[in-house]
Backbone atoms as SQL, in Angstrom:
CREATE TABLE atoms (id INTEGER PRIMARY KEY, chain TEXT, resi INTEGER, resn TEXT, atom TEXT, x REAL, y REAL, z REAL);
INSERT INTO atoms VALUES
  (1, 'A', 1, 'UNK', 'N', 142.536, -72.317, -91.811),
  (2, 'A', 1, 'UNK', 'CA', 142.602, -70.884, -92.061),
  (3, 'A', 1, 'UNK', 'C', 143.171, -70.164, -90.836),
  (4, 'A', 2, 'UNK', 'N', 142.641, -70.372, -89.421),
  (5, 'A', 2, 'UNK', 'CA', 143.139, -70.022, -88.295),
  (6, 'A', 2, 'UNK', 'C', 144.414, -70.497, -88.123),
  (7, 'A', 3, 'UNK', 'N', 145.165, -71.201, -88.479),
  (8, 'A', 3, 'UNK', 'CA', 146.927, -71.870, -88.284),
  (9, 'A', 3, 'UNK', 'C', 146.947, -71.056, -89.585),
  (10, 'A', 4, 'UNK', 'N', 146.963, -70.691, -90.073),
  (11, 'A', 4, 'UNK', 'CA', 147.596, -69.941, -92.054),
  (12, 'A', 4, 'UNK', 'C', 147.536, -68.530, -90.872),
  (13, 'A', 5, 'UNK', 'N', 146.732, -67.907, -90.822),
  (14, 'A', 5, 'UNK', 'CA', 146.660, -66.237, -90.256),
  (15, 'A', 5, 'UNK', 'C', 147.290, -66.474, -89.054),
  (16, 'A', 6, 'UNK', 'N', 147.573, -67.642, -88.447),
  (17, 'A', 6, 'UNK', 'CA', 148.484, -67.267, -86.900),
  (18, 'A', 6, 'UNK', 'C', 150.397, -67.319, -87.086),
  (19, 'A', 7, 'UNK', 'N', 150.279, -68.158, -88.312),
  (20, 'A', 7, 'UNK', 'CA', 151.790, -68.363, -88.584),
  (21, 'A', 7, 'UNK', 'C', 152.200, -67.122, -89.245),
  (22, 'A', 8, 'UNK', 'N', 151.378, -66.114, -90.111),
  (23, 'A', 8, 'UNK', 'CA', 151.744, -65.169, -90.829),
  (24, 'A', 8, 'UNK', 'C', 152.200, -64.250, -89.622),
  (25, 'A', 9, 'UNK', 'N', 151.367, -63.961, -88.447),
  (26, 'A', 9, 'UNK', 'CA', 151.868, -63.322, -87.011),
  (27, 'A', 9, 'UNK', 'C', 150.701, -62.471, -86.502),
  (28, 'A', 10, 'UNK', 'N', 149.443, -62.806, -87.327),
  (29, 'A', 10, 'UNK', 'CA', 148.543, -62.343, -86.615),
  (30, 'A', 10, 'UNK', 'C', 147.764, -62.638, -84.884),
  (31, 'A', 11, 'UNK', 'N', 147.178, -61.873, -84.102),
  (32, 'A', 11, 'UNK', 'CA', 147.092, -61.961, -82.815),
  (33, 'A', 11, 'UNK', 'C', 145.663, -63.009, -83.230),
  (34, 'A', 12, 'UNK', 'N', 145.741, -63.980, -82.173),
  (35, 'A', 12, 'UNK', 'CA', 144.882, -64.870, -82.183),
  (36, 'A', 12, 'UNK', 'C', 143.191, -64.091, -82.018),
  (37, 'A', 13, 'UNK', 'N', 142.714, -63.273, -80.915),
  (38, 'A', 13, 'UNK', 'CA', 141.594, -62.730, -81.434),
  (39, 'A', 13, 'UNK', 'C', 141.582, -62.024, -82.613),
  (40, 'A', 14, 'UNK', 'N', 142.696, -61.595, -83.270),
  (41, 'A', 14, 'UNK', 'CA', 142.560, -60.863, -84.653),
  (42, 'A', 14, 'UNK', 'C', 142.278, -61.634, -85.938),
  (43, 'A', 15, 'UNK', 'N', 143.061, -62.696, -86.053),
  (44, 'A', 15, 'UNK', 'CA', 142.797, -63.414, -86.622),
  (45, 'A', 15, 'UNK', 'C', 141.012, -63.929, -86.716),
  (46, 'A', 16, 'UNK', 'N', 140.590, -64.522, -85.591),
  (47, 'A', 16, 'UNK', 'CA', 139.364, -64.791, -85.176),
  (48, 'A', 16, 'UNK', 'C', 138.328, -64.042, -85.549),
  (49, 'A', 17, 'UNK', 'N', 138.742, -62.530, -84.920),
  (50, 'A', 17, 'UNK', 'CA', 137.784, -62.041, -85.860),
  (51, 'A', 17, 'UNK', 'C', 137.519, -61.012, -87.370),
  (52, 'A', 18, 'UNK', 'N', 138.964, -61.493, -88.053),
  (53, 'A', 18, 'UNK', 'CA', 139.013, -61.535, -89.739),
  (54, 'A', 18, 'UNK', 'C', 137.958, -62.749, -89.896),
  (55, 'A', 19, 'UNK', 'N', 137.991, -64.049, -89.265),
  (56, 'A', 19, 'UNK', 'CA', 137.006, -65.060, -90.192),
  (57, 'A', 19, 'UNK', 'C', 135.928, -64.513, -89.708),
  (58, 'A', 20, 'UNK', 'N', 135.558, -64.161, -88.680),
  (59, 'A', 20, 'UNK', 'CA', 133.813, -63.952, -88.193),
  (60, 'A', 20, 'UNK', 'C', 133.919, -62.814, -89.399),
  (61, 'A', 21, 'UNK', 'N', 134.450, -61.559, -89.635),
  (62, 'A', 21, 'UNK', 'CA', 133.994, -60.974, -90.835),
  (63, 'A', 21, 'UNK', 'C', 133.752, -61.596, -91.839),
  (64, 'A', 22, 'UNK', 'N', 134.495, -61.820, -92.022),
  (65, 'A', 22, 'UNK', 'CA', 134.284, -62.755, -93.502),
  (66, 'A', 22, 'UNK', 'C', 132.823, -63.809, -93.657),
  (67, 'A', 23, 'UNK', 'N', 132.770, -64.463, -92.805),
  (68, 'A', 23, 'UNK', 'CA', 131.634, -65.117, -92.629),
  (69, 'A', 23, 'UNK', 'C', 129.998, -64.185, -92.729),
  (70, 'A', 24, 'UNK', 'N', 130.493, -63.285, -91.978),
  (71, 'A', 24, 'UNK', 'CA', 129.213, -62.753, -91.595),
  (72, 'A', 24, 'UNK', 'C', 129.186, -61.726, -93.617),
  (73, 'A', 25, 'UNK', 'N', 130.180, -61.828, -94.052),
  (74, 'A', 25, 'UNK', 'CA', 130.054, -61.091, -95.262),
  (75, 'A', 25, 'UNK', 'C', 129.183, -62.105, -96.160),
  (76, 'A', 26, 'UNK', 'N', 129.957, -63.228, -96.215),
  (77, 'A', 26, 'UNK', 'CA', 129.089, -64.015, -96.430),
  (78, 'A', 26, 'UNK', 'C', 127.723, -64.541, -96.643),
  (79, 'A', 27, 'UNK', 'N', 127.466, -64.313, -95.305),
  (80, 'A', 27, 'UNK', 'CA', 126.050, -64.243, -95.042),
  (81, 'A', 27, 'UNK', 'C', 125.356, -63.582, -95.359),
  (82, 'A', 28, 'UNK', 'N', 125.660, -62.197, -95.144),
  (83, 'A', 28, 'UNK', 'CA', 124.779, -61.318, -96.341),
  (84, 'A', 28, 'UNK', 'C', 125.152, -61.402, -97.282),
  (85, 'A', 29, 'UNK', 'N', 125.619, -61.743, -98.156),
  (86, 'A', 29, 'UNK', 'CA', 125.709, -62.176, -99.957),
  (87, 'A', 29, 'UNK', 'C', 124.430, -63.515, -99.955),
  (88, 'A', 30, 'UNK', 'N', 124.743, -63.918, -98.978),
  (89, 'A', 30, 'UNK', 'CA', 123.705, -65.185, -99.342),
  (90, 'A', 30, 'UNK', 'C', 121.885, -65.164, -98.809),
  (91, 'A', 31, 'UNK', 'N', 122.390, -63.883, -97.906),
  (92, 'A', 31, 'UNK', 'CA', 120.887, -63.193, -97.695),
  (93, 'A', 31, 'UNK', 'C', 120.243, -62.708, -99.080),
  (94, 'A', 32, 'UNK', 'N', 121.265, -61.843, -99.616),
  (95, 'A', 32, 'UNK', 'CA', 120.950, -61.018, -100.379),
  (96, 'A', 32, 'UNK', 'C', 120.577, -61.603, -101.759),
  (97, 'A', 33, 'UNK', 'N', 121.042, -63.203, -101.524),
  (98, 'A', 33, 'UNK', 'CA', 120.974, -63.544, -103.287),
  (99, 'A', 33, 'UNK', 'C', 119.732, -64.250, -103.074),
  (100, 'A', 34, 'UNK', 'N', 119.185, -64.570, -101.961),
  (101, 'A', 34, 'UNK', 'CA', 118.110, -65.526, -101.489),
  (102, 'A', 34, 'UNK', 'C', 116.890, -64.574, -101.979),
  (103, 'A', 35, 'UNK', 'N', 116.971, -62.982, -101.011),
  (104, 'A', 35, 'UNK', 'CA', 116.157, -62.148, -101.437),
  (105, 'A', 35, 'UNK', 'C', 115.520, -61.926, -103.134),
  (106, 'A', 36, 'UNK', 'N', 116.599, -62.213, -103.829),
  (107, 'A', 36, 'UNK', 'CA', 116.445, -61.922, -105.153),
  (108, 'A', 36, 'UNK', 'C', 115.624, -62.987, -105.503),
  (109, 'A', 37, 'UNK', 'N', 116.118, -64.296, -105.594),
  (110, 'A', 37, 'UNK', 'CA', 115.398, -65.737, -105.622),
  (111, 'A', 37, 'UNK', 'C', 114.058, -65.368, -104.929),
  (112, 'A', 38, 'UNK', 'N', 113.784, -65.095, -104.103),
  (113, 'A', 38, 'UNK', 'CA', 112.069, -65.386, -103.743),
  (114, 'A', 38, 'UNK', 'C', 111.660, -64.314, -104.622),
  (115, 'A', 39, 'UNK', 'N', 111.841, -62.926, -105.466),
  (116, 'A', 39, 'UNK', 'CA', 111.024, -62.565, -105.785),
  (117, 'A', 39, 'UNK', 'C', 111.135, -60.694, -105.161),
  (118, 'A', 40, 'UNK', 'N', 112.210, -60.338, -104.934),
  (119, 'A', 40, 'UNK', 'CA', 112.696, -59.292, -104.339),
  (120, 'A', 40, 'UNK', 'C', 112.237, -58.694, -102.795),
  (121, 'A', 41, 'UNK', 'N', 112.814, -57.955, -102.339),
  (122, 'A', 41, 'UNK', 'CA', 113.311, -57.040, -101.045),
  (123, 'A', 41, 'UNK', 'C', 111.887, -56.894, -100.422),
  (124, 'A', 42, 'UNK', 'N', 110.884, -56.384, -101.163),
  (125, 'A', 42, 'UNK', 'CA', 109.119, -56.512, -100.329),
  (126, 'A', 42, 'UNK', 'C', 108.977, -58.259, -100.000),
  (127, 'A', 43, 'UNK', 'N', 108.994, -58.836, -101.113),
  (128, 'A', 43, 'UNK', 'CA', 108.020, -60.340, -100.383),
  (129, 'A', 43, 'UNK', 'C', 109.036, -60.809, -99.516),
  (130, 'A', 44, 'UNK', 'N', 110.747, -60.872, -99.336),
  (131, 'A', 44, 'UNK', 'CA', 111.035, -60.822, -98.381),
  (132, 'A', 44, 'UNK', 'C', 110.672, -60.616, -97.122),
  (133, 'A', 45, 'UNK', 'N', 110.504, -59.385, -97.247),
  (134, 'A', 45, 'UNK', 'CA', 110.282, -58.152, -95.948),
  (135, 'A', 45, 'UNK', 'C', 108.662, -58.551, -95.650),
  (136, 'A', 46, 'UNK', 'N', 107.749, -58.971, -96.399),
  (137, 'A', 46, 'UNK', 'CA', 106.984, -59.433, -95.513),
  (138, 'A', 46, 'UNK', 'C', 107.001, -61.098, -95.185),
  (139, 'A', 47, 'UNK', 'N', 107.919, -61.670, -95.987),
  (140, 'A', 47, 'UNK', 'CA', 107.599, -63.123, -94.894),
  (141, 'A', 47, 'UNK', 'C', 108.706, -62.981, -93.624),
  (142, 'A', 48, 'UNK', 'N', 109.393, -62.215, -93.684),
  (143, 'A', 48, 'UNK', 'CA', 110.106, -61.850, -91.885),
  (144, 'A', 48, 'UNK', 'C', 109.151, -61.079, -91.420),
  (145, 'A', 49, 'UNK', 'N', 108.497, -60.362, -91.793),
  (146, 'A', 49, 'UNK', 'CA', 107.413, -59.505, -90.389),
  (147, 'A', 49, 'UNK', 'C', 106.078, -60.581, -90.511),
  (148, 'A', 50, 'UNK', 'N', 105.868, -61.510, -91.521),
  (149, 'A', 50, 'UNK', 'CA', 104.506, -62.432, -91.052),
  (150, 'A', 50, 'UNK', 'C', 103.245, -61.668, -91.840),
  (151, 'A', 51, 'UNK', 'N', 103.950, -60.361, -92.437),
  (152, 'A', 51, 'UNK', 'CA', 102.701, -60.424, -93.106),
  (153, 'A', 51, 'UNK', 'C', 102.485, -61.088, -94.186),
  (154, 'A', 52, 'UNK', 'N', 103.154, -62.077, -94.992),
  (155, 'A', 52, 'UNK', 'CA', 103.067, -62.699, -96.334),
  (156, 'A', 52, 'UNK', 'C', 102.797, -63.444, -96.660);
């Protein structure tokens, strides 16, 4: 992916950080679908603060 976005003529930190976006978009989609799977946004929110 980094050689595809450098040959098109993008600047090497630019490129770099199009994938860290992307990734990190990622990541919250997969936060967010996880959230749903346990049971929504509260029982989440308390097994990250420990109260759950």
């Amino acid at each position: 992916m980094y050689s595809q976005l450098c040959r098109y003529g993008w600047r090497p930190l630019e490129a770099v950080g199009h994938i860290a976006f992307g990734l990190a978009l990622l990541g919250l989609g997969l936060a967010c679908a996880g959230a749903d799977l346990l049971g929504g946004w509260e029982q989440a929110a308390r097994l990250l603060t420990g109260a759950g």
